[in-house]
N, C-alpha and C positions, 0 to 999 in steps of 0.2 A: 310266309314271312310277316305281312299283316296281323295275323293272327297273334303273335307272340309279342307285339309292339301294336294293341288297334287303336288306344286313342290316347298315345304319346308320339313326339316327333324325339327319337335320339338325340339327345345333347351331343355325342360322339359322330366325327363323320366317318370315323373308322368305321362306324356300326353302317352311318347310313349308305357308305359305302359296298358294304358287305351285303347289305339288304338290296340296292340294288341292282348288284352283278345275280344274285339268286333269286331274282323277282326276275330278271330280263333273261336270266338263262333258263328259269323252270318255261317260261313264254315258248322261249326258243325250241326247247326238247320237245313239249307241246306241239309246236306247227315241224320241228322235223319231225317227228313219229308221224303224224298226217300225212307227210309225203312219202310215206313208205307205203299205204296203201293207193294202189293205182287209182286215179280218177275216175278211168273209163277200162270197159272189158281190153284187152289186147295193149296196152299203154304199162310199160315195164319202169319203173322209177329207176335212176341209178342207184343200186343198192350201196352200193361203195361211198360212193359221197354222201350219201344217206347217214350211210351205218357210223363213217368219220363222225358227222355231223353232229350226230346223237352223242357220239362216244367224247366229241370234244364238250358241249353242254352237261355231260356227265361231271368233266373233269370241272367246268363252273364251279357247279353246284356245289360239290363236295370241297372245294377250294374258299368259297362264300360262307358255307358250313363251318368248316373249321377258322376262318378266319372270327367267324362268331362267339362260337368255344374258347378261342384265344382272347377276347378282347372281353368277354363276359366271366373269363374265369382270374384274370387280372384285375377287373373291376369289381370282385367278388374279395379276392384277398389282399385289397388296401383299405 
């Protein structure tokens, strides 16, 4: 997200808002995917809350995304 805004701060906080539910959820999916591999040999993660976890960070991301599309494609056509 950086990347597409690096050395402007959004006038919009819709934007900056957007920017950082998907800046704090990419974070998020990041350290749950890490906890899906076991620490140590015999040590079984909860795959279930894992796999939620991930799958709720999923919905973040993609929710941040499109709130971006929507706020950039109205600021595009005024």
């Amino acid at each position: 997200p950086t990347s597409v805004f690096p050395l402007q701060k959004p006038k919009s906080e819709l934007v900056r808002t957007s920017l950082r539910l998907l800046t704090s959820s990419a974070y998020r999916l990041q350290s749950e995917c890490r906890k899906a591999l076991p620490a140590e040999p015999g040590a079984a993660p909860d795959v279930q809350l894992v796999t939620q976890q991930v799958i709720q960070c999923a919905y973040d991301i993609a929710k941040a995304a499109k709130q971006l599309v929507t706020i950039t494609t109205k600021e595009n056509n005024n």
